[in-house]
N, CA and C atoms as an extended XYZ file, in Angstrom:
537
Properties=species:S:1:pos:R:3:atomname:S:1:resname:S:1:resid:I:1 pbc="F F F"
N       -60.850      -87.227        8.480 N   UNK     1
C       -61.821      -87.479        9.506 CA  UNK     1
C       -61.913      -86.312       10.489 C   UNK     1
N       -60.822      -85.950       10.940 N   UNK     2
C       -60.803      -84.349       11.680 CA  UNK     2
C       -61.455      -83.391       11.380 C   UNK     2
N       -61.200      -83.059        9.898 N   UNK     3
C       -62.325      -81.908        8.874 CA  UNK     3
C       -63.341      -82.420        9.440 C   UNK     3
N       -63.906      -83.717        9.033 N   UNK     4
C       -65.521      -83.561        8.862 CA  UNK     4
C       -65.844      -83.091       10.799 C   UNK     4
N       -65.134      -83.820       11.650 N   UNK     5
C       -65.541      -83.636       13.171 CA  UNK     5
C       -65.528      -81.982       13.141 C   UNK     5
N       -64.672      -81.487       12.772 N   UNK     6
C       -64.572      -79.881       12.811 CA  UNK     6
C       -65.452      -79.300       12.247 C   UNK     6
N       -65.540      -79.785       10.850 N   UNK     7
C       -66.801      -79.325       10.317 CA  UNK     7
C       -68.059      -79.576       10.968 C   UNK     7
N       -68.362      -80.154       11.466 N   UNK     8
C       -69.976      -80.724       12.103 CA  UNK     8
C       -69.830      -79.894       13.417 C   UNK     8
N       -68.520      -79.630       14.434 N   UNK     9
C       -68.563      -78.792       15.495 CA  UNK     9
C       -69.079      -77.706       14.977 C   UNK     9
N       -68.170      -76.897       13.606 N   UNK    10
C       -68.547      -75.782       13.446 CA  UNK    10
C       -70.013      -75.565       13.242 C   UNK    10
N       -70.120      -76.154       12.065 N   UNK    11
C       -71.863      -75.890       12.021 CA  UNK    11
C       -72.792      -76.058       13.578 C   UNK    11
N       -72.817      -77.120       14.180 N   UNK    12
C       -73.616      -76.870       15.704 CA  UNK    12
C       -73.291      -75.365       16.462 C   UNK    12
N       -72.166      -75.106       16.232 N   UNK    13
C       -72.098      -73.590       17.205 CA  UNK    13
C       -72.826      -72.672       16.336 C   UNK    13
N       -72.794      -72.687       15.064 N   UNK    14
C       -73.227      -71.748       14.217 CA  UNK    14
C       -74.700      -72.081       14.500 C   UNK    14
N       -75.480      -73.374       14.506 N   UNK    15
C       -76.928      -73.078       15.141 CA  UNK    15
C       -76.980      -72.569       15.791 C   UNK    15
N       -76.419      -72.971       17.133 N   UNK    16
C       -77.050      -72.538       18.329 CA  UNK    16
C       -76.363      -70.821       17.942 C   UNK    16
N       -75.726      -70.312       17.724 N   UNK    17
C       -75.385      -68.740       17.808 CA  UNK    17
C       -76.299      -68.437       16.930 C   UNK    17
N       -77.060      -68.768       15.741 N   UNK    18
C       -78.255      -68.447       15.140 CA  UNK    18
C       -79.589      -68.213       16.314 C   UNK    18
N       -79.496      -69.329       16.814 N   UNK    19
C       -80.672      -69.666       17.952 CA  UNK    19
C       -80.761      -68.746       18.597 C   UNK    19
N       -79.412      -68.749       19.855 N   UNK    20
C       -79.401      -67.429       20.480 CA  UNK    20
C       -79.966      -66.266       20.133 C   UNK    20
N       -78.746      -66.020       19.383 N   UNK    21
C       -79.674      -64.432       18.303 CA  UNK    21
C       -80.934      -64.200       18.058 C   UNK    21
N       -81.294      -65.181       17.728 N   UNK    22
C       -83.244      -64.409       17.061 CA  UNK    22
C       -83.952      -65.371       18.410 C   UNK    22
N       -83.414      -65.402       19.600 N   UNK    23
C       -84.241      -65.453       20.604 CA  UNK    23
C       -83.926      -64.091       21.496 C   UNK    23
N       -82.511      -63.419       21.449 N   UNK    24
C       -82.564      -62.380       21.954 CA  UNK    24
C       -83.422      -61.155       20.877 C   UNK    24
N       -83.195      -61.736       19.883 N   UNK    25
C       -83.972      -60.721       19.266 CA  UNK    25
C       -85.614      -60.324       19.080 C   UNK    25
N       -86.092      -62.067       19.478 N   UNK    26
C       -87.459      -62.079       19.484 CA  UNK    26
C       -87.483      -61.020       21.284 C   UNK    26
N       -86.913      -61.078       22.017 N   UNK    27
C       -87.028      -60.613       23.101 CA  UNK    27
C       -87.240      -59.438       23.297 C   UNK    27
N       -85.918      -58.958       22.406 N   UNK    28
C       -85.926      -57.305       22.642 CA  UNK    28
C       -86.948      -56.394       21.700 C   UNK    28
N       -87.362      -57.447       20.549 N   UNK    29
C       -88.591      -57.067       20.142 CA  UNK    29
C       -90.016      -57.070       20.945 C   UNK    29
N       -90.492      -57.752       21.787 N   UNK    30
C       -91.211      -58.235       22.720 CA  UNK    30
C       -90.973      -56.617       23.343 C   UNK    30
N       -89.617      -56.754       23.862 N   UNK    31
C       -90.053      -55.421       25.310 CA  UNK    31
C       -90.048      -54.310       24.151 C   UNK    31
N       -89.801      -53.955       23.229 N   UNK    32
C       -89.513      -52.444       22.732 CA  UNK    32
C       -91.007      -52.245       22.123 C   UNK    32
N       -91.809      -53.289       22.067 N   UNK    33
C       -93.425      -52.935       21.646 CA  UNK    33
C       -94.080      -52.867       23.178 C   UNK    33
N       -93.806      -53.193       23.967 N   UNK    34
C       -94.238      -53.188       25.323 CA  UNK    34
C       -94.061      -52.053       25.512 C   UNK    34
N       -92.904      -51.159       25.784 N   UNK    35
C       -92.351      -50.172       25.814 CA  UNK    35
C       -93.161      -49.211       24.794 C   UNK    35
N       -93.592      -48.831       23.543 N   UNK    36
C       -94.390      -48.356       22.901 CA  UNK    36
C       -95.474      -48.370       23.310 C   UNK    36
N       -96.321      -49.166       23.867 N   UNK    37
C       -97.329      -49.758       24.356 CA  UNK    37
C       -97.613      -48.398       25.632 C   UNK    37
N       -96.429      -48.659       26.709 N   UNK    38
C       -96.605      -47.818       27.725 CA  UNK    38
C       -96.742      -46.842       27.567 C   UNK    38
N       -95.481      -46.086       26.443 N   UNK    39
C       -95.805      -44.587       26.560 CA  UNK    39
C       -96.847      -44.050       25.882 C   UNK    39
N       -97.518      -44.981       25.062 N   UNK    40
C       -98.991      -44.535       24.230 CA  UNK    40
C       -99.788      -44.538       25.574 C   UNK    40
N      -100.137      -45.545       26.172 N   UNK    41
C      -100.949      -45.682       27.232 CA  UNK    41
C      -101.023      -44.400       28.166 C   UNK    41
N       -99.494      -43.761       28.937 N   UNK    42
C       -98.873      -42.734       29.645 CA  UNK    42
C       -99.696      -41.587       28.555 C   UNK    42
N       -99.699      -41.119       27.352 N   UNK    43
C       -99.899      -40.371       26.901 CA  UNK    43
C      -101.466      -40.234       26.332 C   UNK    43
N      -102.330      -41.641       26.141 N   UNK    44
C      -103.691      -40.930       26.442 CA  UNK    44
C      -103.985      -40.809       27.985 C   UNK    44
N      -103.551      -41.351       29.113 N   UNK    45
C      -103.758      -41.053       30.515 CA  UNK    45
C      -103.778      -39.836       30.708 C   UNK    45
N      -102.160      -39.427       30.225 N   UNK    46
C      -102.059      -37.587       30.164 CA  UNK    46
C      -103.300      -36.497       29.584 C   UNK    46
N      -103.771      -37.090       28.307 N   UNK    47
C      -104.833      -36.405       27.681 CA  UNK    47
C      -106.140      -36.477       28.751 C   UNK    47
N      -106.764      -37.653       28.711 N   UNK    48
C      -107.560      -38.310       29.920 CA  UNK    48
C      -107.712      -37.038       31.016 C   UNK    48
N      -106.590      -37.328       31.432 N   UNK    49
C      -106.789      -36.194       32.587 CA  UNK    49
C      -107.033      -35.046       32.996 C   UNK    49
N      -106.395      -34.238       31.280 N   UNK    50
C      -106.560      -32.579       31.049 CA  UNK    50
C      -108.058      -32.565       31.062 C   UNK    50
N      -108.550      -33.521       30.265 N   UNK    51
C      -109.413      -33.450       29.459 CA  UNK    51
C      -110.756      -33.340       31.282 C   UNK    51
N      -110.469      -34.344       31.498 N   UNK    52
C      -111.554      -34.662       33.009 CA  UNK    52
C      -111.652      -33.363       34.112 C   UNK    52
N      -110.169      -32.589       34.258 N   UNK    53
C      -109.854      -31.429       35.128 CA  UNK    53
C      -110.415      -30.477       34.023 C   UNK    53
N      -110.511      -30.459       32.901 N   UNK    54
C      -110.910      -29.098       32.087 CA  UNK    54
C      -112.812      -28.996       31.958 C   UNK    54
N      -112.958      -30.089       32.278 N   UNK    55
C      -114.800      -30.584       31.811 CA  UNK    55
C      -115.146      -30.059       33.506 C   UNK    55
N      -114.399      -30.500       34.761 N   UNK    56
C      -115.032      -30.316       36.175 CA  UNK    56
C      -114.238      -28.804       36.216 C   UNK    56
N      -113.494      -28.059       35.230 N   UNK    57
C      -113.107      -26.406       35.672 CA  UNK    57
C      -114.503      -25.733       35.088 C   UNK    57
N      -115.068      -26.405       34.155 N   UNK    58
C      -116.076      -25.585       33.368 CA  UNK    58
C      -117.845      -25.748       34.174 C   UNK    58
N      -117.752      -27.274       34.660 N   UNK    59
C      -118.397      -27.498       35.406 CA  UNK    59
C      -118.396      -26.689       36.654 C   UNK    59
N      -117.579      -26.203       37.012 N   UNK    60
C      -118.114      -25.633       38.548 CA  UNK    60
C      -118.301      -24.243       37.585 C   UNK    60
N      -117.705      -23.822       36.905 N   UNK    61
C      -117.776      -22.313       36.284 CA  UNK    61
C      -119.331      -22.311       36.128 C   UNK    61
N      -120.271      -23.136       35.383 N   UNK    62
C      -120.805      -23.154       35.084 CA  UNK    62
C      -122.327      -23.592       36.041 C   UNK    62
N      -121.755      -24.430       37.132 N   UNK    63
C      -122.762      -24.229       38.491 CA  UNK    63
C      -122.667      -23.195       38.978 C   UNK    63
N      -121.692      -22.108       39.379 N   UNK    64
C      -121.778      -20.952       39.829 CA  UNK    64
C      -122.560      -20.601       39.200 C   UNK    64
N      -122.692      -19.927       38.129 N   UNK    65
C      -123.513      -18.846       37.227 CA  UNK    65
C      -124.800      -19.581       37.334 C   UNK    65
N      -124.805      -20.957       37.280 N   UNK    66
C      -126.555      -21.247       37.390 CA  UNK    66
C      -126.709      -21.088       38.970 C   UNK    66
N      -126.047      -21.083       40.096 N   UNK    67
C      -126.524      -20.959       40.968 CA  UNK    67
C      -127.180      -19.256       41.372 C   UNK    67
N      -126.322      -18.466       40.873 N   UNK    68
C      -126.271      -17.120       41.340 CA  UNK    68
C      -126.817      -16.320       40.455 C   UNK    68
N      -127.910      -17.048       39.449 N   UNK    69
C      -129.012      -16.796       38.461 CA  UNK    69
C      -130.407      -17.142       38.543 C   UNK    69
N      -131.184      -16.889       38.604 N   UNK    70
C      -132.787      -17.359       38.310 CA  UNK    70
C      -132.623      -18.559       37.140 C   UNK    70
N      -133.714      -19.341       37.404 N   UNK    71
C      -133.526      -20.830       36.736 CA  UNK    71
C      -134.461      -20.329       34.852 C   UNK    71
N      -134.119      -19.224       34.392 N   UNK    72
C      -134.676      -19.004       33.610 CA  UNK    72
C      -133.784      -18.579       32.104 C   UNK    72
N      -133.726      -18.849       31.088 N   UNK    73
C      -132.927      -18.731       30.295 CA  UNK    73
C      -132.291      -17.811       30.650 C   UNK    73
N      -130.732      -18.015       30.180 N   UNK    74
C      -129.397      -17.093       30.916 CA  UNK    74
C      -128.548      -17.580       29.757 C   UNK    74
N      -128.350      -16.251       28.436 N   UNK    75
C      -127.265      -16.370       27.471 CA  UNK    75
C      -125.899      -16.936       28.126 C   UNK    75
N      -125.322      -16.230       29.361 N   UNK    76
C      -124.025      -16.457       29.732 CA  UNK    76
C      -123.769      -17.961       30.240 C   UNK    76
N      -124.822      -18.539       30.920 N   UNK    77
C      -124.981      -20.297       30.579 CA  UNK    77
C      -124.985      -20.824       29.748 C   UNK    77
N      -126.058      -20.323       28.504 N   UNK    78
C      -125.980      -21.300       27.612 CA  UNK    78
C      -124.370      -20.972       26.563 C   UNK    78
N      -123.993      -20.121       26.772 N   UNK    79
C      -122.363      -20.236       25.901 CA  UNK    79
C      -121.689      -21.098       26.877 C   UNK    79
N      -121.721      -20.856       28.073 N   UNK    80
C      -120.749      -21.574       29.153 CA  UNK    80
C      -120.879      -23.139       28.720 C   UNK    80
N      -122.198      -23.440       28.429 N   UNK    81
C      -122.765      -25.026       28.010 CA  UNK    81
C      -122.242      -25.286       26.975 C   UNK    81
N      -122.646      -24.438       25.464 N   UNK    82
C      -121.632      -24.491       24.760 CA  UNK    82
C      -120.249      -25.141       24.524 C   UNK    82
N      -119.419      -24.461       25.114 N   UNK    83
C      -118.296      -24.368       25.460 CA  UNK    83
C      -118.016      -25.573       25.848 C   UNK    83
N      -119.079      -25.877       27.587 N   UNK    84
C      -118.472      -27.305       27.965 CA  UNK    84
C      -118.984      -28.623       26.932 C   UNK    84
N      -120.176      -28.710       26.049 N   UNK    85
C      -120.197      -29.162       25.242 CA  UNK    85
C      -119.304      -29.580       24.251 C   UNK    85
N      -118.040      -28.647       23.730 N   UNK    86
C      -117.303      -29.160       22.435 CA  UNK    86
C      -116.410      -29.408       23.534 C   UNK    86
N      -116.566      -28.931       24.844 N   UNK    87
C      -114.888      -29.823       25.641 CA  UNK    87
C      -115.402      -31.613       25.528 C   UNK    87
N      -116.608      -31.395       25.919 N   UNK    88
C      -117.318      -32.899       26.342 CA  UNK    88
C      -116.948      -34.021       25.207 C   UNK    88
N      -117.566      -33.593       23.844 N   UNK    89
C      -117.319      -34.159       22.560 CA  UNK    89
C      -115.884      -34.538       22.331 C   UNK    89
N      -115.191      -33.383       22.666 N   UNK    90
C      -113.298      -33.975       21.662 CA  UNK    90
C      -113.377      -34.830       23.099 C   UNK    90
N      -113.550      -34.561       24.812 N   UNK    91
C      -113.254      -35.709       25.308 CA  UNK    91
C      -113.503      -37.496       24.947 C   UNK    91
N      -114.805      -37.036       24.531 N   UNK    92
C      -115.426      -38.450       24.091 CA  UNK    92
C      -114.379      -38.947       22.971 C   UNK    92
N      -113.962      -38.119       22.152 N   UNK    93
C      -113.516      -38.893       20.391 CA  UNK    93
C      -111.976      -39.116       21.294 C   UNK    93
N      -111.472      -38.090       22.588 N   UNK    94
C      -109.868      -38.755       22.589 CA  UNK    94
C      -110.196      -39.951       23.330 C   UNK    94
N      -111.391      -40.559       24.059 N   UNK    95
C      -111.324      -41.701       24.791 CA  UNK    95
C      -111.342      -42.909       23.674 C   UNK    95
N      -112.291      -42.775       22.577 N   UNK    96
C      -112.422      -43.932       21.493 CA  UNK    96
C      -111.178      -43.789       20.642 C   UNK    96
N      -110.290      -42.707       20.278 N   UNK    97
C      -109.109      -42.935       19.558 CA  UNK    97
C      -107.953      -43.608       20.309 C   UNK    97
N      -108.509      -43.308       22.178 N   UNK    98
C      -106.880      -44.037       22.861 CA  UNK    98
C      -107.614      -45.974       23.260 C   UNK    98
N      -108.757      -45.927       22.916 N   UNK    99
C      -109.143      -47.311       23.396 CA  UNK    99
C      -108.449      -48.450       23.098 C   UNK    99
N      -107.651      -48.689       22.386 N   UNK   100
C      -107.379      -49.696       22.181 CA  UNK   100
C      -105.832      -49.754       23.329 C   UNK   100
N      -105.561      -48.580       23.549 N   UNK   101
C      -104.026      -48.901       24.469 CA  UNK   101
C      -104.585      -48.633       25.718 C   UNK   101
N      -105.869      -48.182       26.214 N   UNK   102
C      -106.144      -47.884       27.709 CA  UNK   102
C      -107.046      -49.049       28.185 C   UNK   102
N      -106.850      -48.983       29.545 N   UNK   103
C      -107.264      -50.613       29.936 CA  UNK   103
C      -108.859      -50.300       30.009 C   UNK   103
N      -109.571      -51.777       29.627 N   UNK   104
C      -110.948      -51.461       29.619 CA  UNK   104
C      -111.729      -51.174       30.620 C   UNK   104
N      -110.912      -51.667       31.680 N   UNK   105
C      -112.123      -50.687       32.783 CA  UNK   105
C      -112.380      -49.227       33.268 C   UNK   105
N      -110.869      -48.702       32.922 N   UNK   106
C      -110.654      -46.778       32.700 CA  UNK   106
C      -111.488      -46.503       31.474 C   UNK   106
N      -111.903      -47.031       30.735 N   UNK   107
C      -112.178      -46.677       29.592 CA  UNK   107
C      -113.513      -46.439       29.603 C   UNK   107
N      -114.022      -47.524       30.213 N   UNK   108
C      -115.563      -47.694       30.669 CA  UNK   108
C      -116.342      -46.609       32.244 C   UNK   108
N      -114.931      -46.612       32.435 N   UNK   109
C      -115.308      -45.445       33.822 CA  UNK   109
C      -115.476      -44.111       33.164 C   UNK   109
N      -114.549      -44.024       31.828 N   UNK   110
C      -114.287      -42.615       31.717 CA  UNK   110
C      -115.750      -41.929       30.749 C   UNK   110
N      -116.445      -43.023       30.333 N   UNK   111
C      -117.362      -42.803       29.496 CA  UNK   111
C      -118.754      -42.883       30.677 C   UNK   111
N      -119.042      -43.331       31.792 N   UNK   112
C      -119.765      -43.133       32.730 CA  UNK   112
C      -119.352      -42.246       33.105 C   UNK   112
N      -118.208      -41.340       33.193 N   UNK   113
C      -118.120      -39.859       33.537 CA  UNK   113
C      -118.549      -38.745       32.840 C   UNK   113
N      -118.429      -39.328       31.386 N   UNK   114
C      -119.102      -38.307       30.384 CA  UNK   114
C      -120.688      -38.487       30.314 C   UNK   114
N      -120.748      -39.687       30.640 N   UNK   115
C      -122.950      -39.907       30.871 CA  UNK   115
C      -123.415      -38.882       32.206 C   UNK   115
N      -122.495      -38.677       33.375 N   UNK   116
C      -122.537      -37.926       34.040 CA  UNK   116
C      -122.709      -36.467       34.292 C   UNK   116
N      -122.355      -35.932       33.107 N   UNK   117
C      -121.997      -34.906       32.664 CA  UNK   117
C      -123.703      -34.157       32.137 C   UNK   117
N      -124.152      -34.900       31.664 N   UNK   118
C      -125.544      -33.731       31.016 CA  UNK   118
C      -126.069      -33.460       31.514 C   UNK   118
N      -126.268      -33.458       33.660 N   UNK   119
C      -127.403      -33.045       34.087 CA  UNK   119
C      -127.251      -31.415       34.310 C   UNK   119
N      -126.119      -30.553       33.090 N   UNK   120
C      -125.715      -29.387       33.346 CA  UNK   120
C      -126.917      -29.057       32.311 C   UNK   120
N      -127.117      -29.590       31.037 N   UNK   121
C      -128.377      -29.339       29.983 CA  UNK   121
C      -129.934      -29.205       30.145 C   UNK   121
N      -129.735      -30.075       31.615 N   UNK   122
C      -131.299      -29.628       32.445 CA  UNK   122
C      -131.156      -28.679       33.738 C   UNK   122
N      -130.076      -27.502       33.565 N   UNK   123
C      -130.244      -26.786       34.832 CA  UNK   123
C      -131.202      -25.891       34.798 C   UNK   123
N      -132.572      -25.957       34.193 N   UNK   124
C      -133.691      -25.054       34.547 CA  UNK   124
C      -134.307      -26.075       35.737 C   UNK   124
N      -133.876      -27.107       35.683 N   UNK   125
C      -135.020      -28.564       36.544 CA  UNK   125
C      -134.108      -29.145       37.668 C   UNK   125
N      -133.659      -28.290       37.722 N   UNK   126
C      -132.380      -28.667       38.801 CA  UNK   126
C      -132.839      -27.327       40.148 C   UNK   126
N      -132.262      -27.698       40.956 N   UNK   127
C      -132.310      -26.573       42.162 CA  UNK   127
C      -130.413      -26.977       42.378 C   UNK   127
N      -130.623      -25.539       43.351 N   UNK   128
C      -128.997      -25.084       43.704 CA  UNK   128
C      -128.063      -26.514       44.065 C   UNK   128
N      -129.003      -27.015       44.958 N   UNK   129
C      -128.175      -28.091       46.014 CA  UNK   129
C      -127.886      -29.302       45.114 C   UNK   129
N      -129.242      -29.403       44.095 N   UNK   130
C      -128.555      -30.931       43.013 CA  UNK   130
C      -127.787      -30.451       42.465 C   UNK   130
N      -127.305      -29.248       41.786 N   UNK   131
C      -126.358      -28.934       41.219 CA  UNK   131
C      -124.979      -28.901       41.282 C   UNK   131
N      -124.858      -28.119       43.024 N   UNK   132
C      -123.979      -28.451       43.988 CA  UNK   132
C      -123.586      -29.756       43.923 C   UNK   132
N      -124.185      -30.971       44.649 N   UNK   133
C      -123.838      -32.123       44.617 CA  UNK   133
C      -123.913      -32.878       43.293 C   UNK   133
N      -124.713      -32.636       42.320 N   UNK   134
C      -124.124      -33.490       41.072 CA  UNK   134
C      -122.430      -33.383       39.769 C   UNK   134
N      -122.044      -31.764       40.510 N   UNK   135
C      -120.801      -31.425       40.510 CA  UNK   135
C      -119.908      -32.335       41.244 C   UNK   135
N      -120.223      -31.781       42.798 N   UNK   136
C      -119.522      -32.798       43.275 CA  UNK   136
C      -119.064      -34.140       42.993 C   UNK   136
N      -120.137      -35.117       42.798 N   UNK   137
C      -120.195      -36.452       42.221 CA  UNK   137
C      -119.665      -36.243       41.216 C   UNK   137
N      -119.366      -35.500       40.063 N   UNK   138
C      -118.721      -35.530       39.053 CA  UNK   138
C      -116.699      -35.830       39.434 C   UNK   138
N      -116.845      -34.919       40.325 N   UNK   139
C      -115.349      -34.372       40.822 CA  UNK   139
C      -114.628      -35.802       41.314 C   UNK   139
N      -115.774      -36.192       41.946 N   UNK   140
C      -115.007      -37.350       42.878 CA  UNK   140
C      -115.098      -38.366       42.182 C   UNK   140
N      -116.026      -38.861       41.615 N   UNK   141
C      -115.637      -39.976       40.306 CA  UNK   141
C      -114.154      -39.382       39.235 C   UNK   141
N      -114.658      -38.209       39.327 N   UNK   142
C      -113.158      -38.406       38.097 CA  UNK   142
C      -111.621      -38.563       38.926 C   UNK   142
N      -111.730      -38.282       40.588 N   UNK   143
C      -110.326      -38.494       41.120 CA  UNK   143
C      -110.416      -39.831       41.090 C   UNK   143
N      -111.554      -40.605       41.293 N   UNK   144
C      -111.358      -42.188       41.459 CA  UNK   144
C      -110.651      -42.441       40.145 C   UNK   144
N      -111.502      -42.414       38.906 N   UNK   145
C      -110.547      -42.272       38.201 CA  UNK   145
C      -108.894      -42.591       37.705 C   UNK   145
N      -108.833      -41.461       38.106 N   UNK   146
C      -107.503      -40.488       38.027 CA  UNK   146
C      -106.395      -41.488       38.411 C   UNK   146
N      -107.144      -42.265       39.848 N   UNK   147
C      -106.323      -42.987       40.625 CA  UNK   147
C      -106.174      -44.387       40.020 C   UNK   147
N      -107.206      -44.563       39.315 N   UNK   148
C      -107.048      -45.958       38.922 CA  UNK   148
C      -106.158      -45.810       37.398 C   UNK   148
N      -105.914      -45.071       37.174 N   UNK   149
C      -104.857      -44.456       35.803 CA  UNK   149
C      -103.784      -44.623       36.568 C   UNK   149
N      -103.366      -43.872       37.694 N   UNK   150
C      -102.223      -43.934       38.390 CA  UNK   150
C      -101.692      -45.820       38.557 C   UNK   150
N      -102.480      -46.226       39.573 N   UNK   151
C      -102.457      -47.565       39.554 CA  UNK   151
C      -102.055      -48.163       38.582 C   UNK   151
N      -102.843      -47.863       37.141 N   UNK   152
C      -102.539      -49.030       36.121 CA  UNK   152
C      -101.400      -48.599       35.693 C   UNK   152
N      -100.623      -47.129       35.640 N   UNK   153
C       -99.283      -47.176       34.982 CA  UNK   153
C       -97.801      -47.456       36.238 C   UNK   153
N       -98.463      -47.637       37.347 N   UNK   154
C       -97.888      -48.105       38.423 CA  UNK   154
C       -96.698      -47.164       38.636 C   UNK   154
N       -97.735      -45.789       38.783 N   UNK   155
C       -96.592      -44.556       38.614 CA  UNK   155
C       -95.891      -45.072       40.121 C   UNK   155
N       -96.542      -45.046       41.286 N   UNK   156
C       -96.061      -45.291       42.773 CA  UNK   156
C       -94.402      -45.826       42.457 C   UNK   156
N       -94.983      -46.907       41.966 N   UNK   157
C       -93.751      -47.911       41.754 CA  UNK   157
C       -92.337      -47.593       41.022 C   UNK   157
N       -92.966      -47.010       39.789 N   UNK   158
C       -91.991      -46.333       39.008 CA  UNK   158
C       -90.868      -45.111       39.534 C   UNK   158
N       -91.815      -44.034       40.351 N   UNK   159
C       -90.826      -43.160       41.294 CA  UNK   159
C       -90.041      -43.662       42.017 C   UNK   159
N       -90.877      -44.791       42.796 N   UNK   160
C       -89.659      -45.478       44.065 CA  UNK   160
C       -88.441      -45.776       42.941 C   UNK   160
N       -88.855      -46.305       42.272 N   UNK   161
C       -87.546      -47.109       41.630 CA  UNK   161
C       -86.342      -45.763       40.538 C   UNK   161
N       -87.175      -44.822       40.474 N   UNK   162
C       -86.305      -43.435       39.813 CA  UNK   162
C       -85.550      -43.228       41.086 C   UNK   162
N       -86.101      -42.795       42.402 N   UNK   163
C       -85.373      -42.507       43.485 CA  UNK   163
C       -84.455      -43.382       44.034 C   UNK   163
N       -84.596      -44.462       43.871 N   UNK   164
C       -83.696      -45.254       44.744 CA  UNK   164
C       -82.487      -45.623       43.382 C   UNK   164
N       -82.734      -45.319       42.450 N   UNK   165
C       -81.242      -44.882       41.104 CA  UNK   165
C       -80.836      -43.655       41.554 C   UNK   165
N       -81.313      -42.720       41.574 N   UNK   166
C       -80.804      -41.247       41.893 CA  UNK   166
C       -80.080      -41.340       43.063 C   UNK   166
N       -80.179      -41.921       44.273 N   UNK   167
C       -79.937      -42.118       45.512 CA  UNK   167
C       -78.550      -42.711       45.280 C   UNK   167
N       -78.660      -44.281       44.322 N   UNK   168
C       -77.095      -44.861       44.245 CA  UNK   168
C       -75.890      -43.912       43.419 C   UNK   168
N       -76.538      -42.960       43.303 N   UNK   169
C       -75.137      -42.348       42.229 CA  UNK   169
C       -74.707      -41.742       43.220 C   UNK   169
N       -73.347      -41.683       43.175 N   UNK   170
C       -72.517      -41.181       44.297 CA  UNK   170
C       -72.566      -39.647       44.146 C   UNK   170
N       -72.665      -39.094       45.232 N   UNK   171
C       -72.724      -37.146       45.129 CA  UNK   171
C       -71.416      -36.892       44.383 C   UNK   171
N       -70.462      -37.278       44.736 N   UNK   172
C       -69.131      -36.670       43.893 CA  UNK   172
C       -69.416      -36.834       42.582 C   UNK   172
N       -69.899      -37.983       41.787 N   UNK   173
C       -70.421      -37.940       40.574 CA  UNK   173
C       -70.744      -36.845       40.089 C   UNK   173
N       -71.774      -36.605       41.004 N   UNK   174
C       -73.254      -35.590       40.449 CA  UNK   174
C       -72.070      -34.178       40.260 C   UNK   174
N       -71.694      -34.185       41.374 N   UNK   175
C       -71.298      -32.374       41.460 CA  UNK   175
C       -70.090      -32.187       40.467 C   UNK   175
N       -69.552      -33.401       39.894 N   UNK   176
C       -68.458      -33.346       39.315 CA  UNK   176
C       -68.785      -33.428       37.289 C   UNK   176
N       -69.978      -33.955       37.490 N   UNK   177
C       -70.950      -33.714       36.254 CA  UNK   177
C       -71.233      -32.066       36.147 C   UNK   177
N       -71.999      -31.667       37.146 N   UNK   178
C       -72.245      -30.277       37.815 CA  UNK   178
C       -71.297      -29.256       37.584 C   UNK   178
N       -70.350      -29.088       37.871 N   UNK   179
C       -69.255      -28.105       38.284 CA  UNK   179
C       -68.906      -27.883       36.649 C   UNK   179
């Protein structure tokens, strides 16, 4: 009669230590795709961004020379257009290849930034000052942007919390790592 009580204890611990297990395991599966998740996300943000600062470096390059030109065909524009053209395009294909990990409203901003972008293809019909300011407007939508990327990877948050680890390690540690 003991066996079988022993036996029936044993088996119940052996569930529940089954249980346990593939609930910690469903868990740590849970965060380590989360975790994948982020740094894909972190890494089209990163692209995102070259990509937005490299389109408004070419953009002003490219209002200068139409400003400090006659509004009349100008080879050194139209390569400059060119140019910002195939930046414009791979921007567009890295926004639809990161869509599925970037949140949909960056996604949708970032493609109203690229609709933004062609009134460089009508700079014969443009004067200095729309040019001026439709740059501008370019610039400052893409920091809004920028910021709402920041926000969604909750960089703010993330530093505080790097600094205030760095902070608890004791200096003798550090210098004794150091030395």
């Amino acid at each position: 009669m003991n066996n079988v009580y022993l036996s029936v204890i044993s088996i119940v611990i052996s569930i529940v230590a089954v249980t346990v297990s593939f609930i910690n395991y469903r868990r740590s599966l849970k965060l380590q795709n989360e975790n994948i998740i982020y740094a894909k996300r972190v890494e089209a943000y990163m692209e995102f961004s070259t990509y937005m600062w490299q389109l408004a470096h070419e953009m002003d390059e490219i209002s200068s020379v139409m400003i400090q030109t006659p509004k009349t065909y100008n080879v050194k524009v139209e390569k400059l257009l060119d140019k910002f053209e195939n930046t414009e395009k791979t921007f567009y294909d890295t926004i639809v290849k990161h869509s599925l990990v970037s949140d949909q409203n960056i996604t949708d901003n970032l493609f109203d930034l690229i609709q933004n972008c062609d009134f460089l293809f009508d700079y014969d019909l443009l004067s200095s000052e729309e040019i001026k300011n439709k740059t501008n407007n370019f610039t400052d939508k893409a920091d809004v942007v920028f910021e709402k990327m920041k926000e969604d990877l909750a960089i703010e948050n993330l530093s505080k919390g790097l600094a205030s680890r760095i902070k608890s390690i004791p200096s003798k540690k550090i210098r004794k790592h150091v030395v």
